[in-house]
N, C-alpha and C positions, 0 to 999 in steps of 0.2 A: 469753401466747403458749405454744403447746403445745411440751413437751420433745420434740424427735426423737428416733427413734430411734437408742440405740446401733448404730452397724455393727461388726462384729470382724473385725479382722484375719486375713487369712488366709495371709497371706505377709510376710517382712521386705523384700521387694521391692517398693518403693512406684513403680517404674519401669511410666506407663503405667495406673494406677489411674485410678478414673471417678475419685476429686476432683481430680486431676490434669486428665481430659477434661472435668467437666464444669464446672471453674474455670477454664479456659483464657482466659474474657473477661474476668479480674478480675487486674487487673494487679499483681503483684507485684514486687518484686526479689527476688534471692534471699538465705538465708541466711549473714549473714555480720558476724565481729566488727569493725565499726564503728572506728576511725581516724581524731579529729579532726586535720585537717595546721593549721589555723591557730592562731597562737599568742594564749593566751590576751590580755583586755582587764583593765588592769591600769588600773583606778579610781582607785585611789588611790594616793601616792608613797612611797614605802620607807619613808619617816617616820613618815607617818601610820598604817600597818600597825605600825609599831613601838607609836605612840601608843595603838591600839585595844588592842594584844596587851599592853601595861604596864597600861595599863589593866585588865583584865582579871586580871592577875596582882596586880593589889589587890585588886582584888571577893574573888578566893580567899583571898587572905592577912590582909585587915582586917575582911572582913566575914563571907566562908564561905559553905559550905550547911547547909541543913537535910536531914538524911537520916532516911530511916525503918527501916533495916533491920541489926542490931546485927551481923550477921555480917559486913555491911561495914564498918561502922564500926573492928570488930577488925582486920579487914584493913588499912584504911587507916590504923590506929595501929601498927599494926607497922610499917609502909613510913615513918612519921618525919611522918604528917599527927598535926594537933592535933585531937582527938576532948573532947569537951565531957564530962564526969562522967555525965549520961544517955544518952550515945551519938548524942543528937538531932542535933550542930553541928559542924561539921568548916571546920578552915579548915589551904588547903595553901601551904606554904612555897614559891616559886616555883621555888628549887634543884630542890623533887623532882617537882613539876611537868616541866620542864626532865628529866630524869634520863628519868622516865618516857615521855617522847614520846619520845624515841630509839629505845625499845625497837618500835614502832609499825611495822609493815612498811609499805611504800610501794607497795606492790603484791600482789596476791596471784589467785588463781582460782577460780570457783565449779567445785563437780565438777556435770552435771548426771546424771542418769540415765541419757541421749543423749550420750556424752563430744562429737558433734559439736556439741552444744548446750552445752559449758563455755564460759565467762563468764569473759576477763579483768578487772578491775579494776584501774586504775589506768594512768600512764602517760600515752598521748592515747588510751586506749579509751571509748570512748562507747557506754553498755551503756543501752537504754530499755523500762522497765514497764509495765507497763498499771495503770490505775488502782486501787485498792486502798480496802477501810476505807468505805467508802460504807454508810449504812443502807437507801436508796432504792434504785430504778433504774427507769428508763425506756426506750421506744422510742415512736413515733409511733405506733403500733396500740393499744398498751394502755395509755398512758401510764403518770403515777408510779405508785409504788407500793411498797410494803415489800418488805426485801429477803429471798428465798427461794431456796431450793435450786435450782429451776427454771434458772431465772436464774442463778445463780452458776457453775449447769454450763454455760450455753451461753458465760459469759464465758471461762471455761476453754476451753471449744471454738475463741473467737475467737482467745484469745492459743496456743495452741497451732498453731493453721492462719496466724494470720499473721507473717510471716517479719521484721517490724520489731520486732517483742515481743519483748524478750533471752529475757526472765525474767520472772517474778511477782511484784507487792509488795505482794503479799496476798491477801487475800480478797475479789477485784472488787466484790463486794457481800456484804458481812451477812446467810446465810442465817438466820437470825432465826426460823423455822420450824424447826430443828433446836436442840433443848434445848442451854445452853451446856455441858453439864456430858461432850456427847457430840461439840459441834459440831466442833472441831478434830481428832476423831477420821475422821468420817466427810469435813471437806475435805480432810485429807491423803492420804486414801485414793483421793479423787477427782483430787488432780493429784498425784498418783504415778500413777495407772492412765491418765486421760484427756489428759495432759501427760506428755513426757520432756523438760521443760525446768527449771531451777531454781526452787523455789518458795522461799516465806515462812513464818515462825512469831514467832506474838506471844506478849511477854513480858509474860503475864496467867499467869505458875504458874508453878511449878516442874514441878508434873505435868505441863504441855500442852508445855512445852520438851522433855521427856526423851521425851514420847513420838513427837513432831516428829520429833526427831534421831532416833531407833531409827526411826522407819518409813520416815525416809528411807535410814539406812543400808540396812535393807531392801529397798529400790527397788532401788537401788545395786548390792545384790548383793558387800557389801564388808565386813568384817572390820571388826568395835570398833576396831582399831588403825589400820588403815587410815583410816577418816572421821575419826579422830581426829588426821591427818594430811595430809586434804583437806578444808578448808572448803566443805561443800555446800549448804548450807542458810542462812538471814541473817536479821537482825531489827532491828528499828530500836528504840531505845531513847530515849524521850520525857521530856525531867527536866519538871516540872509547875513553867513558870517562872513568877515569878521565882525564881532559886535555892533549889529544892527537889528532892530527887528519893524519886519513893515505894517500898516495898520490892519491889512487883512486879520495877518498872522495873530497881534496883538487884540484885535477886537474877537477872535475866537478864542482865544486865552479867557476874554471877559462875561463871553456867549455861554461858553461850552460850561464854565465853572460857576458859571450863577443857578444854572441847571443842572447842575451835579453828574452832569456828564462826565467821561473822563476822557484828558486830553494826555501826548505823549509829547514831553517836551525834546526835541532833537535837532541837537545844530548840528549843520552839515561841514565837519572841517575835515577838510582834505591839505592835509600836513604837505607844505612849498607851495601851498596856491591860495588856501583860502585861511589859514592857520600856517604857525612856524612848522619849519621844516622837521623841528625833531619832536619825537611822539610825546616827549615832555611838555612841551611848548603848546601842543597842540590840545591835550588832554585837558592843560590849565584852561586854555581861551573856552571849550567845551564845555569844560564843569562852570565855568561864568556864567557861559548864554544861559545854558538848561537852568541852574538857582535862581537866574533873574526871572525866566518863566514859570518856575514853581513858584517862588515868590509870589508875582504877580496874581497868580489863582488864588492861592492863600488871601491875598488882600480881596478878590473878588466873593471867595467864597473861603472861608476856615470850611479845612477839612476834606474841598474837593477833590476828588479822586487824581491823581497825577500819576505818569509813568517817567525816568528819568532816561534817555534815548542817547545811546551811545551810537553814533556811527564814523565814528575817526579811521579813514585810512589816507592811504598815499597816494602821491600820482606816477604817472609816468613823465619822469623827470626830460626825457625825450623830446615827449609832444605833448604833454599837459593833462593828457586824456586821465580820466582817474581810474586804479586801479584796484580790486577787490577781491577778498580772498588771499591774500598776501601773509606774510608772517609780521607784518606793521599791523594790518587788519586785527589779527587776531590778537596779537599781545596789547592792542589798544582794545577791545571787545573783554580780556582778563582781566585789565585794568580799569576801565571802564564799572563793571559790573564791580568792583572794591567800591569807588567813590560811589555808588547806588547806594550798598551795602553802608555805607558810613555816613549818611544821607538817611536810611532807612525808609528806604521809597522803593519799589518795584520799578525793574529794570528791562528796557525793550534792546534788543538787538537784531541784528540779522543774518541770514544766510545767502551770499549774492557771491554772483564773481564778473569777471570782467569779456567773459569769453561771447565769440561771435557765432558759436554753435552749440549745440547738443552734442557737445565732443568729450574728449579724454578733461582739456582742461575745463569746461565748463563742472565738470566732478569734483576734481580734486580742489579746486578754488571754492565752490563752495560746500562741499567737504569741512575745510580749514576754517571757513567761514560759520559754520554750522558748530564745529567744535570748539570753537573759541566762543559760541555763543553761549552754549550748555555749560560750559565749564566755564566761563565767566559767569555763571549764574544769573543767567538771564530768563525771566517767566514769561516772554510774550517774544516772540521771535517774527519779524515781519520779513516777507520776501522769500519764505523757506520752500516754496514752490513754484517752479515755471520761470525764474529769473534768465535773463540772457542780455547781452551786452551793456552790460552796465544799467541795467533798467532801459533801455530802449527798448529792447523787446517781451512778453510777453510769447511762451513757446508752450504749445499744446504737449510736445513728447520732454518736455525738459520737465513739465508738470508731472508727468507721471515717472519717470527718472528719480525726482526728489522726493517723492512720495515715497518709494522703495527707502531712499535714507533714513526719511525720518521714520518709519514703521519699524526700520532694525533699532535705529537710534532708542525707539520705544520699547522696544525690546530687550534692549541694553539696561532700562532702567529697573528691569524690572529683577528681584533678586535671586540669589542662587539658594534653591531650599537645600537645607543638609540636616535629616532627619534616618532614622533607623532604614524606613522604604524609598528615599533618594541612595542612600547608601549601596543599594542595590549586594550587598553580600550574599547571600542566596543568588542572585545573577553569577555571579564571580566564582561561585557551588558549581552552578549549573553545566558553566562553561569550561571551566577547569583549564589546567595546563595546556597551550596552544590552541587553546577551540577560538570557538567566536560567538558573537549577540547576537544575529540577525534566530537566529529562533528560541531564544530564554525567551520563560514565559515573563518575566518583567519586561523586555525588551517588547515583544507580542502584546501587552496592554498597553502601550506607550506610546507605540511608533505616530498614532498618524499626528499625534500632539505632542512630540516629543519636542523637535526643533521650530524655530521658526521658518517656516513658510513664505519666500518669496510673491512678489507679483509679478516685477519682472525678470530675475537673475535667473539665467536659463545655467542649466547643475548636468547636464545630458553629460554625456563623452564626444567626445570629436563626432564618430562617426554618426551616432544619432541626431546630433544636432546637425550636421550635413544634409542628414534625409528629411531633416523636418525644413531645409530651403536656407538654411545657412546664415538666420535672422541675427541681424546684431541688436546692442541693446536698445536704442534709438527707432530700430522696426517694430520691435517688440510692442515698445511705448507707444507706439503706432497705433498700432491694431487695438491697444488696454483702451485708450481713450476715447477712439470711438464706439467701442462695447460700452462703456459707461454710458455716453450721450446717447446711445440706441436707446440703454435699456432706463432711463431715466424716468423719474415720476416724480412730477409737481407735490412736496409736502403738502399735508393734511391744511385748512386754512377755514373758517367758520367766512360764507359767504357773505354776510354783512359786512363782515372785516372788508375782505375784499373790496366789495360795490363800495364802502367808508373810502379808500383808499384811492378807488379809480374817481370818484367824484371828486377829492381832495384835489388830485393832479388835476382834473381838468377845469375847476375854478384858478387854479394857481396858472394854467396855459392863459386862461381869456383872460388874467390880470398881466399876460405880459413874462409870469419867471421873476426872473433874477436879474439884476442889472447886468449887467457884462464890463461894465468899466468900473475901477475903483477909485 
């Protein structure tokens, strides 16, 4: 699919712009930080979170991690952990375990570039990503296909234009066409410029972190001290389970938290493959890896902003493959979001499933996955749009498919007023005995904002929807997302910023980038 063209801005007044007229049939809600009111579902009983969470505080203190990276290791031997003669093996006493999660804020704000686009975390905020880390991507015209710059821009153009996307958590797709040594240069430079919303940085270097944060202070438009005082930018930090963590990973734990960035601590246990088979077993090893990475911040920095990152499910006991969306998924995403909660850290999860299309089960897995994330009380949800095969792909119509989810899901949260004129009594007058609403004059001031409003769920009768070409939802999603990328325009951006930014990249090119090996 061909890149459209860039359009430039020409006014900070977006009031009445063609994507404004010529999106008008593409239903939105509008911009706004999210507010779950239900309280969370609480899986499991005080005890047995007790039991998970003792548990776990064995795994640290009898068994330990393997770590790879000697400057943590010094770190964590000063703070009273027991560090092994090679630096390789660290096991934490549960006291400073304990000590150090106090120091953990419980809340904190992404700054975006758009301060109308900063990002609470934590609380009942409910902050949702678009898909991230994919090496594929797709749409029904061009099908699969490796992932490229092309693509990575229009995914940026999606999450920028639609108003359910918080924020970034990542790189939608893996432009992979772009040398690695350069790549993270030129994606920052593309959502700082074609996004004012909070982006992502992966902790593959030391070099690609510092130069993340400097070009996002740059966006910013903000003083060393200042970013170093507003968490803008975030990264998720992956320990390689079981209990290992590699020095990447670990020296962005030391990067990210010395600059008060915030990082999302997430081990990957997949319960019979990578963790025990039973969701107990696996939940314990989980809540180890994530405390020894909160820890670890803690010692780098008291106070740094942390998220604690549940992604526990199963595999396919078959053929190994991992599976998501699942009802292991979700009752580990319930649970999950308890040990957050008793931890008193904000809690990341996600909405993914395991499906190789934009199908029936591509919905309902992550669906399941979506609803165990809210309802395990989860304020930052990554992967809540465009997910397909397991994270292999990145899908243009599954994007706008999950958008519809979460805009009802937003909808849902929002509450039921029951007042004298909700009551509608005079309606109930009007209509009498066997009549109906469609012409009370309450019903007549109401209609066109009465219910929520679709983008894609087509509500016709059979036959109408026959004459309009017989569109499933998947066509639908079709057609939304290339009217979005039509009608697209570059946010507002002060040209200095800019020219700051593209000169930053192009010293960081004639210096070479970023190492590529670690």
């Amino acid at each position: 699919m061909a890149e459209p063209t860039r359009v430039r801005r020409r006014s900070n007044n977006r009031g009445g712009s063609r994507a404004q007229r010529a999106s008008a049939n593409i239903k939105q809600l509008p911009w706004r930080n999210l507010e779950n009111p239900f309280p969370p579902i609480d899986i499991l009983t005080a005890d047995q979170i007790e039991d998970i969470h003792n548990a776990s505080l064995t795994i640290l203190e009898d068994i330990g991690l393997e770590i790879l990276s000697d400057e943590a290791a010094d770190l964590m031997k000063e703070h009273g952990a027991d560090i092994s003669s090679d630096k390789r093996h660290v096991k934490f006493d549960r006291n400073l375990i304990a000590e150090k999660l106090k120091l953990a804020p419980s809340e904190f704000t992404l700054h975006a570039r758009n301060p109308a686009h900063n990002v609470h975390i934590g609380g009942k905020s409910v902050a949702f990503c678009s898909v991230s880390s994919a090496p594929n991507s797709s749409d029904v015209d061009g099908g699969r296909r490796p992932g490229n710059q092309v693509d990575f821009r229009n995914f940026l153009r999606l999450g920028q234009s639609l108003n359910i996307i918080h924020l970034f958590g990542g790189y939608p797709v893996e432009p992979i066409d772009i040398h690695p040594s350069i790549r993270h240069l030129e994606c920052s430079y593309d959502f700082s410029v074609m996004s004012d919303k909070v982006f992502y940085t992966y902790a593959l270097g030391r070099e690609r972190l510092a130069d993340d944060i400097e070009m996002t202070r740059i966006a910013r438009g903000v003083s060393h001290e200042q970013i170093d005082q507003q968490p803008s930018i975030y990264s998720t930090i992956n320990s390689n389970s079981p209990l290992k963590f590699d020095g990447p990973m670990l020296n962005g734990i030391l990067d990210m938290a010395r600059r008060n960035q915030a990082i999302i601590l997430t081990p990957f246990t997949l319960a019979g493959a990578m963790a025990p088979v039973t969701l107990a077993g696996a939940l314990a090893q989980q809540n180890a890896e994530a405390l020894a990475g909160i820890a670890l911040a803690q010692m780098a920095r008291p106070g740094a902003p942390v998220v604690y990152g549940g992604f526990t499910s199963n595999v396919d006991m078959r053929s190994g493959a991992p599976a998501f969306g699942t009802p292991e998924y979700t009752k580990a995403a319930f649970a999950s979001g308890q040990l957050a909660r008793r931890h008193n850290v904000p809690y990341r999860s996600s909405a993914v499933n395991a499906s190789n299309a934009a199908d029936a089960q591509s919905a309902y897995e992550t669906e399941m996955a979506l609803w165990g994330a809210v309802m395990g009380g989860s304020q930052l949800i990554k992967h809540a749009a465009g997910w397909l095969e397991g994270g292999l792909c990145a899908s243009f119509e599954k994007l706008i498919l999950d958008v519809e989810m979460l805009q009802m899901m937003a909808e849902t949260f929002a509450p039921i007023e029951v007042n004298d004129d909700t009551l509608g009594l005079d309606s109930i007058r009007e209509a009498g005995p066997g009549g109906h609403f469609f012409g009370t004059a309450h019903t007549q001031e109401r209609y066109e904002t009465a219910f929520y409003a679709p983008m894609v769920s087509d509500w016709q009768n059979f036959e109408s929807w026959q004459n309009a070409g017989s569109l499933s939802a998947t066509a639908r999603a079709n057609t939304i997302f290339k009217q979005l990328l039509k009608d697209y325009e570059e946010p507002a951006i002060d040209e200095a910023i800019k020219e700051e930014l593209a000169a930053y990249v192009a010293k960081r090119k004639e210096e070479g980038g970023a190492p590529t090996d670690f």
